[in-house]
SELOZA-703655 format. One record per residue (C-alpha): chain; y, x, z; residue in one letter. Coordinates in steps of 0.2 Angstrom, whole numbers. Each point is the difference from the previous one (the first is absolute). Example, Ala and Ser with C-alpha at 12.3 -4.5 7.8 and 13.67 -1.06 7.14 Angstrom:
BEGIN
<mol:A	v:-22	u:62	w:39	type:A>
<mol:A	v:17	u:6	w:-3	type:S>
//
This chain:
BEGIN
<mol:A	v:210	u:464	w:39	type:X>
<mol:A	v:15	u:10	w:-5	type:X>
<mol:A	v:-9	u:14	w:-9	type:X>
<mol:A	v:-11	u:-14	w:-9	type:X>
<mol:A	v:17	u:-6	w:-7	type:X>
<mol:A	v:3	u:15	w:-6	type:X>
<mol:A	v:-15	u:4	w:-8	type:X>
<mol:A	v:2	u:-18	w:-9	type:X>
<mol:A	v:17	u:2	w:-6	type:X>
<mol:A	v:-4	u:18	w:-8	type:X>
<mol:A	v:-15	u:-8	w:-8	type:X>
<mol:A	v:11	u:-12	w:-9	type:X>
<mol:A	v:14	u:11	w:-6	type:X>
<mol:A	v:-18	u:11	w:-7	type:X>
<mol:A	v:-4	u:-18	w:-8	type:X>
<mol:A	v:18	u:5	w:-7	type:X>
<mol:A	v:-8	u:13	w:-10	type:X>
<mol:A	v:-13	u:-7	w:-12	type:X>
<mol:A	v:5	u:-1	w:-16	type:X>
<mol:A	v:8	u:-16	w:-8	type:X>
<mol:A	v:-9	u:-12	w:-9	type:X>
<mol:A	v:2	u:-18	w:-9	type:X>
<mol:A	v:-20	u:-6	w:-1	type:X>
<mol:A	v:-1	u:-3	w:19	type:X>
<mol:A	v:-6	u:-20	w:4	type:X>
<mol:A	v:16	u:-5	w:8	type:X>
<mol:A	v:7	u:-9	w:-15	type:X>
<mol:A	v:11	u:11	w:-8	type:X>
<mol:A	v:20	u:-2	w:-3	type:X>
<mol:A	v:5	u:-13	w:-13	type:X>
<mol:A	v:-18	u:-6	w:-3	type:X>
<mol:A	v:3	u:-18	w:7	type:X>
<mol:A	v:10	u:-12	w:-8	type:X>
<mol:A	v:16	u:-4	w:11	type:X>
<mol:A	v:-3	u:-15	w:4	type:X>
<mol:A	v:-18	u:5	w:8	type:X>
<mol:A	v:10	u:17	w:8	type:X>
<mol:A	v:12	u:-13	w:9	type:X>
<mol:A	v:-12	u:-13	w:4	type:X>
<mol:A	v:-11	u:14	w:10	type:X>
<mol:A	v:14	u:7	w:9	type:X>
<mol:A	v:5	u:-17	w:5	type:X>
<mol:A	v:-14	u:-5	w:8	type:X>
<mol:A	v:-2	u:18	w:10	type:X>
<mol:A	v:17	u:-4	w:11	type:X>
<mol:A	v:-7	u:-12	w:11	type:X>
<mol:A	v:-15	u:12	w:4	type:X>
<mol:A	v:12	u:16	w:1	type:X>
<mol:A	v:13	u:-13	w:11	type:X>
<mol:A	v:-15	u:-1	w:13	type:X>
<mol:A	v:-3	u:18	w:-2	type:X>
<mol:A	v:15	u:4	w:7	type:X>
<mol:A	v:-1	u:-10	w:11	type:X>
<mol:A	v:-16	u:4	w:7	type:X>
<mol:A	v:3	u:21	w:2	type:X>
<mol:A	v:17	u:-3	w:8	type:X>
<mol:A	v:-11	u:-13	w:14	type:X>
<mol:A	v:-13	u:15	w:1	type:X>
<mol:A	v:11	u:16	w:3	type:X>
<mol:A	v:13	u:-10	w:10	type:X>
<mol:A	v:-15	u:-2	w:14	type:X>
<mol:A	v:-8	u:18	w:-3	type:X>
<mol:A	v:10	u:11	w:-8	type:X>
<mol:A	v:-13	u:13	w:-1	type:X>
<mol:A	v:-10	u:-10	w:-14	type:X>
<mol:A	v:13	u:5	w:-14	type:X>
<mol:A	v:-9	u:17	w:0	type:X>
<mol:A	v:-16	u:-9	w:-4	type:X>
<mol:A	v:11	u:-11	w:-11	type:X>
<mol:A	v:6	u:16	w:-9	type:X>
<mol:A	v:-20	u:5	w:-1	type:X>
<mol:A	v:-6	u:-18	w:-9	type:X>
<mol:A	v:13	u:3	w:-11	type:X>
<mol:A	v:-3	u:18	w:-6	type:X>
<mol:A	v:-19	u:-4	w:0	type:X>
<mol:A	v:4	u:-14	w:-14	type:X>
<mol:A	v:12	u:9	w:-9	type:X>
<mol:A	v:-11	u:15	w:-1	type:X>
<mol:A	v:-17	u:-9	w:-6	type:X>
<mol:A	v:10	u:-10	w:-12	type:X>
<mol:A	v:10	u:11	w:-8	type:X>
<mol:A	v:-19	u:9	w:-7	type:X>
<mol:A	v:-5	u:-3	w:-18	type:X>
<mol:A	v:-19	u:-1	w:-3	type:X>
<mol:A	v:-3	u:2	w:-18	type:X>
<mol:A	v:-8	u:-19	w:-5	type:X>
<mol:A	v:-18	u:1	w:-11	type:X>
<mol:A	v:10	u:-12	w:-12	type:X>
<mol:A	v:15	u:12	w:-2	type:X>
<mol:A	v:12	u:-6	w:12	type:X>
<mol:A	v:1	u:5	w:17	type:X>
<mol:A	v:-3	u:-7	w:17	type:X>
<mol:A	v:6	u:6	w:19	type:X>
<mol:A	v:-4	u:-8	w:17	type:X>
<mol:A	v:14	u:-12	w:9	type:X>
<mol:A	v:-2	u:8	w:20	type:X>
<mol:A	v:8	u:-15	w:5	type:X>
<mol:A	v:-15	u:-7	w:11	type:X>
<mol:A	v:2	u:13	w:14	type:X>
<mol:A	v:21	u:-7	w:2	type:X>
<mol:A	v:-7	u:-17	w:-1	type:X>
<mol:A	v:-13	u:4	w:16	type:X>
<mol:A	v:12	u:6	w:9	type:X>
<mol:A	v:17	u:-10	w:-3	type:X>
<mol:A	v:-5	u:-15	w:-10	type:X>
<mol:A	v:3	u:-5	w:-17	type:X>
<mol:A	v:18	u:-3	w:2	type:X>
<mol:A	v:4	u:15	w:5	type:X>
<mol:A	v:-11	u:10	w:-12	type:X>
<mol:A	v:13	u:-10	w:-12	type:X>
<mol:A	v:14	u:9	w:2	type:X>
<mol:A	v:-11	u:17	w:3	type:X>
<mol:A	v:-6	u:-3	w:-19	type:X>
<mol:A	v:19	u:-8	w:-6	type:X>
<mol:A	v:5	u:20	w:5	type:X>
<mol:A	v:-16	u:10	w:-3	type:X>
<mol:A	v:1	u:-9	w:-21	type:X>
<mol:A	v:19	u:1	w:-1	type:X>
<mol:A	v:0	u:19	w:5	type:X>
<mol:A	v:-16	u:4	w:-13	type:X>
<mol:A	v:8	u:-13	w:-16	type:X>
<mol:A	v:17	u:13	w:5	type:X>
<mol:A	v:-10	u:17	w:2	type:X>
<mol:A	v:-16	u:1	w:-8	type:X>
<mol:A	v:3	u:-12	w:-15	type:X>
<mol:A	v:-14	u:-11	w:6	type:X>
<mol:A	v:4	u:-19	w:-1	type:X>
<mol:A	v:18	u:-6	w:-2	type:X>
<mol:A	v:16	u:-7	w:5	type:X>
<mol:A	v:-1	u:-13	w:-12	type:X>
<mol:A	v:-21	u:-4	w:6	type:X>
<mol:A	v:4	u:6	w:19	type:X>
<mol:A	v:-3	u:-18	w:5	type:X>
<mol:A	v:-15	u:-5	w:-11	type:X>
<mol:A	v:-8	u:15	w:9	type:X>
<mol:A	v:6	u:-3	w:18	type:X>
<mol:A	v:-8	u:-17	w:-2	type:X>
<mol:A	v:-16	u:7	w:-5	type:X>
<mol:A	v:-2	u:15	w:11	type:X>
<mol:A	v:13	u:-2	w:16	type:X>
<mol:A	v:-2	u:-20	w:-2	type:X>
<mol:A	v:-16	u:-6	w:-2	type:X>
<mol:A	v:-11	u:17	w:2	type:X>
<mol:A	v:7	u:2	w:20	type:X>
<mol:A	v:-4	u:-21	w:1	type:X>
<mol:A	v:-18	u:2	w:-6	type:X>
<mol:A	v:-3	u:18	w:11	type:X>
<mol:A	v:8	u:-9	w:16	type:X>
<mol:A	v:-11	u:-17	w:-2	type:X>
<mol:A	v:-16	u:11	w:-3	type:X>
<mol:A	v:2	u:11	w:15	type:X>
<mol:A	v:4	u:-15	w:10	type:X>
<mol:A	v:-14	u:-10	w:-5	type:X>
<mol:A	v:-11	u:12	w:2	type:X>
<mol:A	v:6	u:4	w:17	type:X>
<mol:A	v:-1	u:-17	w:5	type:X>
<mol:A	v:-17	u:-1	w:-7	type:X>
<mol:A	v:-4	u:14	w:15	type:X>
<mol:A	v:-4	u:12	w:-14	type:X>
<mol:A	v:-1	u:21	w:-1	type:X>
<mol:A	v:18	u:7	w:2	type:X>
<mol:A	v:-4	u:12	w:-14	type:X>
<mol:A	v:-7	u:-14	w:-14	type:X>
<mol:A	v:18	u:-10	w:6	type:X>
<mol:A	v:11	u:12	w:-5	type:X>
<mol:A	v:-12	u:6	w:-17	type:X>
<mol:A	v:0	u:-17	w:-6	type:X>
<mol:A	v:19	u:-1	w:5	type:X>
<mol:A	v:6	u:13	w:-12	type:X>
<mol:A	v:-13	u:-2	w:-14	type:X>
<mol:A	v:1	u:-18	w:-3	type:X>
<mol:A	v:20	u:4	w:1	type:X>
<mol:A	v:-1	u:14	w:-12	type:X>
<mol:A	v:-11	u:-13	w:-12	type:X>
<mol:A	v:10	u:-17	w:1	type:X>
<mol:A	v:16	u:11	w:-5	type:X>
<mol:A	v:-5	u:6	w:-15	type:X>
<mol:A	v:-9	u:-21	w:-1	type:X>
<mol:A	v:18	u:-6	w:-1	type:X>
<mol:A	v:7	u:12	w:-9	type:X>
<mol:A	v:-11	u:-5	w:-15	type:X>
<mol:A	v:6	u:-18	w:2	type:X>
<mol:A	v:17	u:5	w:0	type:X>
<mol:A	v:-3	u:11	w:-14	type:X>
<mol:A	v:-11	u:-16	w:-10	type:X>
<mol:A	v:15	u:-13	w:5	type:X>
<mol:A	v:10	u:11	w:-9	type:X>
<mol:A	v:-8	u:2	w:-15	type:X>
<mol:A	v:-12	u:-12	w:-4	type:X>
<mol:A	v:-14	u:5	w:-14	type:X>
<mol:A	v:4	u:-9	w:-16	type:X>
<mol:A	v:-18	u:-6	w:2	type:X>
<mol:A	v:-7	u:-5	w:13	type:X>
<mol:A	v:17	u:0	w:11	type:X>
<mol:A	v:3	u:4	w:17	type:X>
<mol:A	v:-19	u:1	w:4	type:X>
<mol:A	v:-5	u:11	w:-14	type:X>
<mol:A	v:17	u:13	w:7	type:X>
<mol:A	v:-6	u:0	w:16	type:X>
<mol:A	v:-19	u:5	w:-5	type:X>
<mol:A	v:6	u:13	w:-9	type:X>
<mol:A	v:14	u:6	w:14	type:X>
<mol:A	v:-14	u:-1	w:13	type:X>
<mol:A	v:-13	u:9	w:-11	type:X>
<mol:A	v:13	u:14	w:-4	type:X>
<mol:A	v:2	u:7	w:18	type:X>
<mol:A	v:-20	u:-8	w:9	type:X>
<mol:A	v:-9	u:14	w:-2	type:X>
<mol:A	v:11	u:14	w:7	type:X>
<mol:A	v:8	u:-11	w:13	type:X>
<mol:A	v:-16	u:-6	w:7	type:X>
<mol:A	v:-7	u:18	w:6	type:X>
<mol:A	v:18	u:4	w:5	type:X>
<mol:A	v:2	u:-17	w:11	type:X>
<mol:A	v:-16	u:8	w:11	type:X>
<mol:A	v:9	u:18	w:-1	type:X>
<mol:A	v:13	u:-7	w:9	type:X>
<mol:A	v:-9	u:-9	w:12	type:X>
<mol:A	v:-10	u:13	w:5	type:X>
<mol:A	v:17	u:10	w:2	type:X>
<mol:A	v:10	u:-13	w:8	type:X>
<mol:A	v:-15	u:-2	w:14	type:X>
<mol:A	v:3	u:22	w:3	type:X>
<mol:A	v:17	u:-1	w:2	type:X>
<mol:A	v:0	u:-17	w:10	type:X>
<mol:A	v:-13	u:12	w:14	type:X>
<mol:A	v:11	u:13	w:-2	type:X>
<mol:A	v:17	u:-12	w:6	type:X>
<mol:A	v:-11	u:-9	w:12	type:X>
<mol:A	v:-4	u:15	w:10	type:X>
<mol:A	v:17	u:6	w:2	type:X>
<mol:A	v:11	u:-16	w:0	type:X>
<mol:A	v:-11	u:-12	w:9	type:X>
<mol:A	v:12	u:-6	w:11	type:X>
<mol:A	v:11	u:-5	w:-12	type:X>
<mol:A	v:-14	u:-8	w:-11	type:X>
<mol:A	v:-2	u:-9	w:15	type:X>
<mol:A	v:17	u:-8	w:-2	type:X>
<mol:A	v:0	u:-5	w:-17	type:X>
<mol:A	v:-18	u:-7	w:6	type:X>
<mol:A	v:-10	u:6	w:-14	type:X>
<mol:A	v:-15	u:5	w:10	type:X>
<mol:A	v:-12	u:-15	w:7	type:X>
<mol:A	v:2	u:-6	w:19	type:X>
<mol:A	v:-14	u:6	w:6	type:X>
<mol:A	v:5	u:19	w:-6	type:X>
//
């Protein structure tokens, strides 16, 4: 596991390396009113409260998890900190948050987003301080809720492993980008049509990238998710991610 952490931490000081840009989809600094900028990051502290406390319960009874801590991380930070170029002339990137929320739950995958967006707003110019907790709702809030209640329905349902985690990180990846478009529609309401006419066109903006991208990163998510499985089983184990009868 130690030469896996190692190989995750120098992929994210690469991610380091691309080049800045302001058209990302986190919301970008200054763009939400304040009062909207303080109400999100309000209602993150009770999820990133838990978040703590959920990580400091799971390495304080097997410290060897913070390596696959580390990795969840680096994996989010990497696959969000992309910028896909949007048909409609924005952008759009995956979130990489349903693989953290398999593993550690969304209360943990929290915290993991709070840091992985307040070290890209800081070093790449994507998102903001003043947005950080519009964006954490959307993607380290809700994303790793929708990822986690997916791959545990699916699991309870006896389904494939594999379509579990795929539905997990694609349907996380999509309801992120689902709220961010109502946060962005709350905020400014059409002059016709109002918050409903906002939100069709907020949706419409990122649909058709986001979509195809949603089942990129599943398809990825389910690869990498094999890859951990056959080398930390044991500890997947713990964390009880894998069915009983596997």
């Amino acid at each position: 596991m130690t030469k896996r952490l190692q190989l995750a931490i120098g992929i994210m000081f690469m991610t380091i390396l691309i080049p800045k840009t302001a058209s990302a989809m986190h919301i970008m600094e200054g763009f939400l009113p304040p009062v909207w900028a303080f109400s999100w990051g309000v209602l993150c502290i009770p999820f990133i409260v838990m978040g703590l406390f959920s990580i400091n319960k799971t390495v304080r009874g097997n410290p060897r998890l913070k390596i696959l801590l580390a990795m969840a991380g680096a994996f989010a930070f990497v696959l969000s900190a992309l910028k896909i170029p949007s048909v409609t002339g924005s952008s759009s990137h995956p979130t990489g948050v349903g693989l953290g929320a398999i593993f550690f739950g969304p209360a943990a995958m929290s915290v993991l987003g709070l840091i992985v967006l307040l070290f890209q707003s800081l070093l790449l110019a994507h998102g903001g301080l003043t947005t950080l907790g519009a964006n954490v709702f959307s993607m380290a809030v809700v994303g790793p809720l929708v990822a986690f209640a997916t791959y545990k329905l699916i699991k309870r349902a006896k389904g494939p492993q594999w379509l579990a985690v795929f539905l997990a990180a694609a349907l996380g990846d999509l309801i992120t980008y689902v709220v961010t478009a109502i946060q962005l529609a709350l905020a400014f309401p059409a002059a016709v049509g109002g918050f409903g006419a906002s939100l069709a066109k907020f949706m419409g903006i990122f649909a058709v990238t986001q979509i195809p991208l949603a089942v990129s990163e599943g398809i990825l998510t389910v690869l990498i998710f094999k890859a951990i499985s056959a080398h930390a089983r044991e500890e997947l184990k713990s964390l009880k991610v894998f069915s009983k009868e596997l």
